[in-house]
C-alpha positions as CSV (number, residue, x, y, z in Angstrom):
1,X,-14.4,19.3,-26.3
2,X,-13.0,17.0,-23.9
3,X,-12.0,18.4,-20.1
4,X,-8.8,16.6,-18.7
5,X,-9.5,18.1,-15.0
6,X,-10.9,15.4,-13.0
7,X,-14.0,15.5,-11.9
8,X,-14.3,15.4,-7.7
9,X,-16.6,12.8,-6.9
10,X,-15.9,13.4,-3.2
11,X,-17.8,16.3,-3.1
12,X,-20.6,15.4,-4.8
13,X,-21.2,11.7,-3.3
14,X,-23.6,12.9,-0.4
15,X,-26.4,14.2,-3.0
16,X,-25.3,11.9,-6.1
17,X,-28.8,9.6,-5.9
18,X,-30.8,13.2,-5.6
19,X,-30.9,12.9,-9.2
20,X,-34.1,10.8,-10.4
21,X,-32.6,10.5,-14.3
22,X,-29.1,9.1,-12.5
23,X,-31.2,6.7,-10.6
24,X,-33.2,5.7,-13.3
25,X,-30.6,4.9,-16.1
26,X,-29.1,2.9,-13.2
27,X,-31.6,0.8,-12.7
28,X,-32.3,0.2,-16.3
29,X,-28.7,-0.7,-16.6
30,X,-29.0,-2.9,-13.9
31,X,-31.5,-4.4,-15.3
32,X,-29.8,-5.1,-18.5
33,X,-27.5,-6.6,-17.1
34,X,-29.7,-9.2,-14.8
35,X,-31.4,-9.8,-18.4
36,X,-28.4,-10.6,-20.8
37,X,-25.8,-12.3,-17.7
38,X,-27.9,-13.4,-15.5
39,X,-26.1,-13.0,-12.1
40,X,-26.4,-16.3,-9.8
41,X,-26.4,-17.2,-6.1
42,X,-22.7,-18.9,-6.8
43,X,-21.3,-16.0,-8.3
44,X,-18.5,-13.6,-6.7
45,X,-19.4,-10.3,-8.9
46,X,-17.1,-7.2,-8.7
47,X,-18.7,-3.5,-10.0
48,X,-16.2,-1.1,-11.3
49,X,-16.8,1.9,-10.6
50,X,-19.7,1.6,-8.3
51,X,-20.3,4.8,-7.1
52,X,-23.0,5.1,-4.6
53,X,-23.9,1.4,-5.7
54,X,-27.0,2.0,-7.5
55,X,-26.1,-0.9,-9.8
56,X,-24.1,-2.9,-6.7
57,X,-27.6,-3.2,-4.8
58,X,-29.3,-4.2,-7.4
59,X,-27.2,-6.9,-8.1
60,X,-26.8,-7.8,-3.9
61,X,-29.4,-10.1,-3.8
62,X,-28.5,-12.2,-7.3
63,X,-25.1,-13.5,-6.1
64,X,-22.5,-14.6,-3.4
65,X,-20.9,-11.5,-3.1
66,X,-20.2,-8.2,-4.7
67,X,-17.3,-5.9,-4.4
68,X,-17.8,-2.2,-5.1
69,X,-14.9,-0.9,-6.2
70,X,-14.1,3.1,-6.8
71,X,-11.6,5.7,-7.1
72,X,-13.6,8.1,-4.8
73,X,-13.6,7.5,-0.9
74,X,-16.6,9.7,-0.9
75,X,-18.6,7.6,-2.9
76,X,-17.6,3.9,-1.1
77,X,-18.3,5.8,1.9
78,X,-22.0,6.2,0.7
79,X,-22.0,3.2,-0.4
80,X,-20.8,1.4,2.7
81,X,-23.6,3.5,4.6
82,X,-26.0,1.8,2.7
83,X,-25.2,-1.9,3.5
84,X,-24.3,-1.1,6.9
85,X,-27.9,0.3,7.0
86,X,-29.6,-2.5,5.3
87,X,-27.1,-4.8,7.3
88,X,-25.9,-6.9,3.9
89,X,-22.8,-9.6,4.7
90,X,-22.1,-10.3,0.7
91,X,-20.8,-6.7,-0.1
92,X,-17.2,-4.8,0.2
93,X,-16.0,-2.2,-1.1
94,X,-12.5,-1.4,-2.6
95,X,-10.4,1.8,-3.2
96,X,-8.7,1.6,-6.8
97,X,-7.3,4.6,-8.2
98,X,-6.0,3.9,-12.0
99,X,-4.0,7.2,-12.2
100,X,-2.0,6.1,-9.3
101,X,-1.1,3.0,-10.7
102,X,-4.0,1.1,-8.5
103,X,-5.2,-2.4,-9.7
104,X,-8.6,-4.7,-8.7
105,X,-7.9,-7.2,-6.6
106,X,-9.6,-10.9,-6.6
107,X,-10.6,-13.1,-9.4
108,X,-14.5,-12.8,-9.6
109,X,-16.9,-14.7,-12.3
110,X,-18.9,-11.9,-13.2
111,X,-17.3,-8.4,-13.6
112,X,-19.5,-5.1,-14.1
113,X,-19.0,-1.8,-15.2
114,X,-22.1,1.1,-15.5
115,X,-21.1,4.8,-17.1
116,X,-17.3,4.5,-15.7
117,X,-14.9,3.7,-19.0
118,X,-15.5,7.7,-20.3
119,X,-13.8,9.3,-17.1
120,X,-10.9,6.4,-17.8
121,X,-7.7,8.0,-19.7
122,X,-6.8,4.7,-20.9
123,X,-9.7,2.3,-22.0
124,X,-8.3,-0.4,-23.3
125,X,-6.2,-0.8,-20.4
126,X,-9.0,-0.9,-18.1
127,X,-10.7,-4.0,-20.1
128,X,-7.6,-5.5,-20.1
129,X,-7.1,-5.7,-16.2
130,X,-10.5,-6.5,-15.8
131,X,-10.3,-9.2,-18.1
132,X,-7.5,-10.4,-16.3
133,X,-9.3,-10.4,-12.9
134,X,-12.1,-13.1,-14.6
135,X,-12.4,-16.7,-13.6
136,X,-12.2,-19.0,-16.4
137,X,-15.7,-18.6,-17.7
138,X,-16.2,-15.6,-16.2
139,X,-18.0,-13.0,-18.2
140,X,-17.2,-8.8,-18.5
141,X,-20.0,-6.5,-18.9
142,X,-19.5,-2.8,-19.4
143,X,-21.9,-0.1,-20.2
144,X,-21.5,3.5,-21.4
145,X,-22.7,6.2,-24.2
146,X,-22.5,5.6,-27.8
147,X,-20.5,8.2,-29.5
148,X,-22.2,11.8,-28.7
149,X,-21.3,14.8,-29.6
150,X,-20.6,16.4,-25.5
151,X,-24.1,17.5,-24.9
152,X,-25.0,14.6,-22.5
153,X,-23.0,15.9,-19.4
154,X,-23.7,19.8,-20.0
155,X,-20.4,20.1,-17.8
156,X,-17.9,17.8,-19.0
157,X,-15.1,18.4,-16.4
158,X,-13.6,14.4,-16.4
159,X,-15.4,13.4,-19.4
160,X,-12.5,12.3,-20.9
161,X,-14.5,10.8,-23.9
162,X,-17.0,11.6,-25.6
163,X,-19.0,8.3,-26.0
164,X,-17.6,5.1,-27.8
165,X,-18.1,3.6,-30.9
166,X,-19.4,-0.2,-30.2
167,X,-17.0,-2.2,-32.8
168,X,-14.3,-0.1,-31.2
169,X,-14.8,-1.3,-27.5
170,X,-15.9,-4.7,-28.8
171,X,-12.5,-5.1,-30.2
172,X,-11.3,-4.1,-26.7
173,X,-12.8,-6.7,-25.4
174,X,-11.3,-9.4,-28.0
175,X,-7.7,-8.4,-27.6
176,X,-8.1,-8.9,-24.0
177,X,-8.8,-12.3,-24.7
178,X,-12.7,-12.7,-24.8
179,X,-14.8,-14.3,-27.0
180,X,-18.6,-14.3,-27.5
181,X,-18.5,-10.6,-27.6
182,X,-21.7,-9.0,-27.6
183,X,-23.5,-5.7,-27.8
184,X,-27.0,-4.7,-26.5
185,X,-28.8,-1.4,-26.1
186,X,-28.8,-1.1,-22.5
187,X,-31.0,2.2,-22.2
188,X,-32.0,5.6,-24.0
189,X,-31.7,8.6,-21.6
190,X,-33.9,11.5,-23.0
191,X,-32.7,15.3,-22.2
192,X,-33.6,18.4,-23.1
193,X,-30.2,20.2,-24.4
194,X,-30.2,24.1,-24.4
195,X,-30.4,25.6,-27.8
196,X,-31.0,21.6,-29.1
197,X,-34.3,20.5,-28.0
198,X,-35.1,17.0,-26.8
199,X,-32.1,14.4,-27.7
200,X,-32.0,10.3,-26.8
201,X,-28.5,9.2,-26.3
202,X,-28.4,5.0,-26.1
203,X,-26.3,3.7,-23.6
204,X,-24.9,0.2,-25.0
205,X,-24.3,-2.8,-23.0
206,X,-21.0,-4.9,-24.4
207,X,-20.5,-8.1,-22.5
208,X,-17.6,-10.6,-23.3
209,X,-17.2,-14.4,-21.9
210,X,-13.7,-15.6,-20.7
């Protein structure tokens, strides 16, 4: 079952890296990622839907610059916390709310995404703006769950889909006008599901050159 409420990530920014599992797939999406694009020191990188910048940070120290871009204050405020704190020149942040008609702004030659396109009511929409906002030669990398069946979230208030099916997104990607589309297996979270016992649920990692 899908929930159209949104989900307020205001109110939970200030304890959002409290949870180790969050953290972790994070990093191992990060770390996909670093593997398959390989971020470099010339690069202006944007990540959409940054969040706290668990992914952002990681990716900091691999290129020019980084824009975190969100549609929760909350969140960019945590995030700008951090690089104040760790006194970091290469990294912004940006408020973009899709509902209200907000787009990214900049051209950038790598362009990320981690766990974001399920809250997004329009998918394909999405690629295709972000697609847009690619140098030439740019490359779009987005993460999220492979079709499941609602059990990862346990409360799926702004889930607003249920996983994706890879050909599906991949195709996304090509109508937006990318080519060497490809598709890796990012991370498997492990949870224990009430009344299910112990599931995995891969977490793909579809990246597309422009």
């Amino acid at each position: 079952m899908k929930h159209e409420e949104r989900k307020d990530f205001d109110k939970e920014a200030a304890q959002w890296d409290a949870n180790p599992g969050r953290v972790k797939l994070a990093q191992d999406v990060a770390d996909a990622m670093i593997r398959e694009v390989s971020p470099a020191k010339g690069q202006d990188a944007l990540d959409f839907g940054c969040g706290t910048g668990l992914v952002t940070l990681k990716l900091q120290p691999l290129v020019r610059s980084i824009t975190g871009v969100d549609s929760s204050r909350g969140m960019l405020d945590v995030l700008a916390s951090k690089v104040r704190d760790r006194e970091l020149g290469n990294v912004r942040t940006q408020f973009v709310d899709l509902e209200q008609g907000g787009k990214v702004d900049g051209r950038y030659h790598l362009i990320v995404s981690s766990m974001t396109l399920h809250h997004v009511p329009d998918p394909a929409a999405l690629i295709a703006q972000l697609a847009a906002a690619l140098l030439p030669g740019g490359t779009l990398a987005v993460a999220d769950l492979d079709t499941e069946d609602g059990s990862f979230h346990g409360d799926n208030t702004g889930v607003l889909h249920l996983g994706f099916d890879r050909p599906r997104v991949k195709g996304l990607f090509e109508q937006a006008g990318l080519s060497a589309v490809r598709d890796v297996t990012a991370a498997v979270v492990a949870k224990e599901i009430e009344g299910k016992g112990r599931r995995e649920f891969p977490v793909f990692l579809i990246m597309g050159k422009k």
